[in-house]
C-alpha angles and dihedrals in degrees: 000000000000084000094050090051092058091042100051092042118279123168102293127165106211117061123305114256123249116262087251092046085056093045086045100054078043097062089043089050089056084042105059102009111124103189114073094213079069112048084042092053087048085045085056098052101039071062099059084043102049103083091044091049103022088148102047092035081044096060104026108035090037092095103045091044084060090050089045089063101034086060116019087059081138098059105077086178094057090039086060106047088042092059083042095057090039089050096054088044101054098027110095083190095077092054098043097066086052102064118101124212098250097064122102119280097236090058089092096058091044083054096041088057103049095056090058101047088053092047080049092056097046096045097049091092110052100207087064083072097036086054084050093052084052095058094042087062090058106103090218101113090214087064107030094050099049091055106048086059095046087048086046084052095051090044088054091048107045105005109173092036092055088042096049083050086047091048098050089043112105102259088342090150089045096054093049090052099058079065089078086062096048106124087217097090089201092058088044088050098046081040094059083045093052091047092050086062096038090054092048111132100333114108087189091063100041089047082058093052099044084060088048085073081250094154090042088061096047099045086052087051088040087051091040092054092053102265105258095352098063125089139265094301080069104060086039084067092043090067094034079058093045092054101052093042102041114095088350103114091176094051087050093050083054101057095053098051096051085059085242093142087068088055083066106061093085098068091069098059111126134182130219087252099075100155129111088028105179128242097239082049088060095045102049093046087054085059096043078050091054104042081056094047093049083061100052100030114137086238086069124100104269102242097045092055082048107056087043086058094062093045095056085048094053098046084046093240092135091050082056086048094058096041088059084046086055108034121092131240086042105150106247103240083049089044085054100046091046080052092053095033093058083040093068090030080062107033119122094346111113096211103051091048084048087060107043085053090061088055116117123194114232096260149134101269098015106252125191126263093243098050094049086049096050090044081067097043092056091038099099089198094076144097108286090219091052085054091056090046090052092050091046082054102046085042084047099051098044088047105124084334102126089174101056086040084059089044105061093036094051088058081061105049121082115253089047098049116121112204075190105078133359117264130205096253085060093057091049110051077041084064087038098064103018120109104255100097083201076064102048095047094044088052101041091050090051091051095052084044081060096054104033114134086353102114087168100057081046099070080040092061086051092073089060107121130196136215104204103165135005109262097021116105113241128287119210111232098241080069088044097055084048084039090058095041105053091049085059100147099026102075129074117245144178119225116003124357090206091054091067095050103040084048091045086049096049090045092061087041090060097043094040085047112114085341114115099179087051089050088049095051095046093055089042085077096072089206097069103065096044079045093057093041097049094049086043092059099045121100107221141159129290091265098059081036079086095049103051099044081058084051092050080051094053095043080053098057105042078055096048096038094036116113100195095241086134111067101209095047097046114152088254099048091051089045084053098051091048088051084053110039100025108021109229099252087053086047094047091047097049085044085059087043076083099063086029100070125082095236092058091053093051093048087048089068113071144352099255120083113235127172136162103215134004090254098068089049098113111112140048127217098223085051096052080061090061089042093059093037092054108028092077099046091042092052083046089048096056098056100044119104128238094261080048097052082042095056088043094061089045080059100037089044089050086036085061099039083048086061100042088054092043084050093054100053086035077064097035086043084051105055081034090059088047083049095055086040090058094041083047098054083041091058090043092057087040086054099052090045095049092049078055099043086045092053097054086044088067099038078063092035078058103048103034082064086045082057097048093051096060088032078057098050085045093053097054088042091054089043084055095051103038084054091054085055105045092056089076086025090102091042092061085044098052092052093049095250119142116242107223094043077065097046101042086056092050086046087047090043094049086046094054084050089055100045083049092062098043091057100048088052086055097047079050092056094038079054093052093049095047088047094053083040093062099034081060099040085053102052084054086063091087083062128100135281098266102050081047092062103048082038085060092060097043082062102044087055082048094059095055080053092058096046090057095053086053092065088046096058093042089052091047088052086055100052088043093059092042085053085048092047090050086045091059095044089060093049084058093051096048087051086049088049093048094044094050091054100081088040094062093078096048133104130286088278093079095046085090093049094054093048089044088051084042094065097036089056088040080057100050093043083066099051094049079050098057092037094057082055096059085037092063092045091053080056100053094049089042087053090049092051093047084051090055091044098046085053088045090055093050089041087057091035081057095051090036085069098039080049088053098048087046089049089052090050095055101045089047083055092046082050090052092045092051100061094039075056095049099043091049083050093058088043093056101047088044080060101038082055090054087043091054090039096063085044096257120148115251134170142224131251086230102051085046092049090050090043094060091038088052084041085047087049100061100043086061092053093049092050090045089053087052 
């Protein structure tokens, strides 16, 4: 400590030592010191000294810093002071809040560089940011904190060559994202900071951090701070969002899939109350704008805007879109990106172009989205960069969209017009012919936009027609446009002069474009071609070089879409006129004057148009497309010959029958396609039938073998049998019986056997149940005299029973003796069979016999039969009686049960009465040993109950001597 005093200062009496010297004696001190406190108390003040001389601590403390943190891991204190150090050596931020204004301009690029060249030397060994991303990962905040900024530093100053390092580390991505949970908001917020250097620019790393959850994480920060209303930590996770979004189509993919875009909904809702709007609100939903934007942005693969389009339009994030477009006290640069945002949500997807045309403004009368848009494109009065929203947004709305394109030229054309309310085909041929040359070019953009690749809403537009003066008949607006630019100069104009005519002239590119009729009726008017070629051969400045290479295009067109049908402007007389009065190479070099200009290359770019002042307004990106479709095959056009040009409509001519043919199968491909659709659906519901219909096939399938198999079993029981019969089957014959007369008796025989023994099971069964009847009925004697007497009856409805049961069983003696006496009948006939078989063969003498045994067994037959008859009677009555007795037997089994209820209550009431006894007993003796007690005589249960039975005794003898 003695030594720190002298260097930082303390009263000394010799000269003070240099800055360097003191930094010098410091880094010695870290070196060799042994004793932590005191490394850790130089560390400390190569700290304090490290902003002042950044430089001399930067190149001469670096190393020990390094080794400070490679060995005193256990020392949180000294970590922290030696990140510290490191952070204020390599950091330019820290520097450049302290310049003042009056230093020298080339200070900032001193400072910039030596900030790199530090973080140079520290990341020239890797493990030194290996080691870093260790002690991000320590919890203590003096540590942790320190470490995410001077890995933030190091990001800012040599960014790919610290991410390549991240990247190779063993999970270096995943240590730096466990920073966003941590519960310390100043080391989350330095974390998101940390993250928005690390994803700069490498798609690797952001693909890495996305998988991390990372959006999860920052959705769920964005929601905690309050969405556009929170504060800059918001707007820190809105970049770090951007940069892992923009030109990451995985990432992308992946936030859609993850339903992430529905988490975004929330940040544009605003409220009525739109005034005193901050500035970080603005800000960050400029950024919310922008992330949406950077899905749905034209640069992206096609399917996967797409998709993200649906899906704006399912959550409803494109109807929030459109409530913030409509709703009033929106600040103007967030009213412009909302125009250009729903632009991109709506480009080139049908539904949601079908949706933003069904969008009404809140007014009175309710008027549409686009009109009230348009109203602001054609107001010269406002913001240049709101017109050029609202343009995008028209462009963007009409892109592949043929119905819209319908929509707004039918409001042009004469049988759909409304005096009642302004469309939107009205504002724009206002814009069209009004004297704001920003106007004419914006209108006359939208309305090619409405025509582009529609050749049949260009021969509509053809019927517009124009009143331009009273008195005046109408002029159709194809003249007007020819009309407007020939006048050029002569008119007064606001803004530039060229605007109007380079926008006029794209216009009539556009619309002559692939159109025939419209070529014919643009050279009908005999001013137009003498005007092209005059502006064509004059040599004027830069700024009609542009002009009058439009005008060559034009010329070009009305010759390669020309179909000869006008004899003076057929494709060889205007070739003709252009070899004369322009001379095809200067034709062909004012045609390239087009590609050639700078404008044309900035609006080539990209869909959006973007300018940075009106002036440079002068192509559209959907134009420069035409231009470089069509500049190639008119330059090839001019200089074909007539037998060219002739073989050329030969071509063209088989070309369009070709299509026609290819249409027509594309239709007949095409119903033949709904056809297959419907056939297809038709087999489906067949299949499925048919898997039903299967399925109960082999239920049957199933049980029809089930079938056979008993039919089977049958079948060998029947072969037994019928063998059994046909051995006495001759010997019937022989004797002139019939066969199934025999066989019925011996079936009805077997059956009455059957029924026998049925019903002596039965009676078996009737006996058990009266037995256990009675034995019940018997152990309910010991009950009162109340349960005895309905038990009386019980048995007296028992006995007749019983008495039933007798007749059945003397019936069923009786049948059983008549069985046995038709048993034995049958025994009688089978030794008369069997007697009469050896007979058969004799002489004439046993003939009588037979005939006599014949009649005897036809008798008997009758008499089986009759008795079979009584026998089933018998039957019938027995089966009666069973049914009574078994009634009768549920009718006892009934009262059994009420028998037994009534038997329960009354012992329960025997049981009641017994203790009331036996309480009344206790009561009584209690009182005979009071009694007895006080010396009163008492006396005993015993002597009073001998006394009656003495009593009892003697009134029997004396009864029995009288």
């Amino acid at each position: 400590m003695n030594f720190l005093r002298g260097v930082m200062g303390g009263p000394s009496a010799g000269p003070q030592p240099s800055g360097a010297e003191t930094i010098q004696k410091l880094c010695d001190r870290v070196a060799s010191s042994t004793l932590l406190d005191d490394r850790r108390d130089a560390v400390r003040a190569l700290k304090s000294l490290s902003k002042k001389y950044r430089l001399e601590v930067g190149i001469q403390a670096m190393e020990h810093l390094i080794h400070v943190l490679q060995t005193d891991r256990s020392d949180s204190e000294i970590i922290g002071y030696a990140l510290d150090t490191l952070y204020n050596v390599i950091s330019n931020d820290l520097e450049e809040e302290e310049q003042d204004d009056s230093e020298e301009e080339n200070l900032p690029k001193q400072v910039d560089n030596l900030g790199s060249q530090f973080t140079e030397i520290f990341i020239k060994q890797q493990e030194n940011v290996t080691l870093l991303l260790t002690l991000v990962e320590e919890f203590d905040f003096h540590v942790r904190w320190p470490g995410v900024k001077l890995l933030t530093s190091l990001l800012k100053q040599q960014g790919p060559q610290v991410q390549q390092i991240i990247l190779v580390s063993p999970m270096g991505v995943s240590r730096l994202m466990d920073l966003l949970a941590d519960s310390r908001e100043v080391i989350r917020n330095d974390g998101v900071l940390l993250l928005q250097q690390l994803t700069k620019s490498n798609a690797a790393i952001q693909k890495i951090v996305a998988f991390e959850n990372a959006f999860e994480r920052l959705l769920d920060i964005i929601t905690e701070e309050g969405n556009s209303d929170g504060g800059i930590v918001v707007e820190d996770c809105l970049l770090l969002l951007q940069n892992l979004l923009k030109n990451n189509n995985s990432n992308q993919n992946f936030f859609k899939e993850g339903s992430y875009i529905q988490r975004m909904k929330p940040w544009f809702e605003v409220g009525d109350d739109n005034c005193g709007w901050s500035a970080q609100k603005v800000t960050n939903l400029h950024l919310m704008l922008q992330l949406v934007r950077v899905l749905v942005s034209p640069t992206n693969p096609p399917g996967a805007t797409s998709s993200c389009q649906k899906a704006m339009f399912h959550c409803g994030l494109l109807q929030q879109l459109c409530t913030i477009l409509m709703a009033t006290g929106v600040p103007a640069d967030i009213l412009t990106e909302t125009i250009n945002t729903v632009s991109e949500v709506i480009r080139g997807c049908q539904m949601n172009q079908d949706y933003f045309a069904s969008v009404n403004a809140p007014s009175n009368p309710p008027r549409p989205a686009i009109v009230v848009l348009l109203m602001s494109m054609v107001n010269e009065r406002q913001p240049f960069v709101l017109r050029c929203a609202v343009l995008y947004c028209f462009q963007c709305f009409l892109y592949k969209n043929q119905k819209g394109q319908g929509e707004i030229v039918s409001t042009l054309l004469p049988s759909t017009i409304d005096g009642s309310s302004v469309s939107a085909g009205q504002l724009l041929c206002g814009g069209l012919f009004s004297t704001d040359s920003l106007s004419n070019w914006c209108a006359a953009v939208a309305l090619a936009h409405a025509l582009q690749e529609n050749a049949t809403l260009k021969e509509q537009l053809l019927r517009v027609q124009l009143a331009t003066s009273i008195g005046n008949p109408p002029v159709s607006l194809l003249q007007q446009c020819t009309n407007i630019l020939s006048q050029g100069d002569k008119i007064d104009r606001r803004g530039s002069k060229v605007q109007t005519r380079v926008g006029l002239l794209m216009l009539l590119c556009t619309w002559l474009s692939n159109c025939s009729i419209a070529v014919t009726h643009f050279l009908h008017n005999p001013a137009n071609v003498p005007f092209l070629t005059g502006q064509i051969a004059e040599n004027l400045g830069e700024e009609e070089q542009l002009v009058q290479g439009l005008c060559a295009l034009l010329l070009g067109i009305s010759i390669y879409y020309n179909d000869n049908s006008l004899e003076n402007y057929r494709k060889e007389k205007l070739k003709q006129l252009i070899e004369k009065r322009i001379g095809r190479e200067n034709f062909i070099e004012k045609l390239g004057f087009i590609s050639k200009h700078e404008l044309y290359s900035r609006a080539a770019q990209k869909p959006q148009p973007s300018f940075s002042s009106p002036d440079h307004m002068m192509f559209d990106h959907e134009f420069t497309k035409l231009v470089k479709e069509l500049e190639g095959v008119i330059s090839k056009a001019i200089y074909k010959s007539s037998e060219e040009d002739k073989k050329e409509e030969e071509v063209k001519k088989t070309l369009e029958q070709h299509d026609n043919i290819v249409t027509h199968y594309k239709k007949v491909i095409r119903e033949q396609d709904q056809e297959l659709e419907e056939l297809k659906q038709r087999i489906n519901t067949l299949t499925s039938q048919n898997e039903q219909l299967q399925a109960t096939v082999t239920q049957q399938v199933s049980q029809i073998q089930q079938h056979k198999d008993q039919y089977n079993l049958l079948k060998v029981q029947l072969g037994k049998d019928t063998q059994h019969h046909n051995s006495h089957s001759d010997t019937f014959q022989m004797n002139g019986i019939q066969v199934e007369e025999v066989s019925k008796l011996k079936e009805e025989l077997e059956e009455w056997k059957n029924k026998h023994e049925l019903l002596q099971v039965q009676l078996r069964e009737k006996d058990s149940m009266i037995e256990k009847l009675k034995s019940s009925q018997l152990e309910m004697g010991t009950t009162e005299q109340s349960s005895q007497t309905s038990k009386s009856g019980g048995l007296e409805h028992n006995s007749e029973l019983q008495k039933e049961l007798e007749m059945l069983r003397s019936q069923i003696q009786l049948q059983s003796a008549e069985i046995s006496k038709l048993q034995m009948e049958n025994q009688k006939l089978q030794v008369m069979n069997t007697a009469a078989d050896p007979v058969s063969g004799g002489s004439g003498a046993t003939a009588v016999n037979s005939s006599e045994l014949e009649g005897r067994l036809q008798q008997e037959i009758r008499e089986l039969k009759s008795e079979v008859k009584a026998l089933s009677e018998e039957k019938e009555s027995l089966k009666q009686h069973l049914d009574s007795s078994s009634s009768t037997v549920a009718i006892l089994q009934d009262e059994k049960s009420k028998l037994q209820q009534e038997v329960a209550e009354s012992k329960k009431e025997q049981d009641d009465l017994l203790v009331l006894l036996a309480d009344q007993d206790q009561k009584l003796s209690a009182l005979k040993i009071k009694l007895k007690d006080l010396g009163v005589p008492v006396e005993d249960e015993d002597d009073i109950e001998s006394g009656d039975q003495a009593d009892e005794d003697e009134d029997g003898d004396e009864e029995e001597q009288d």
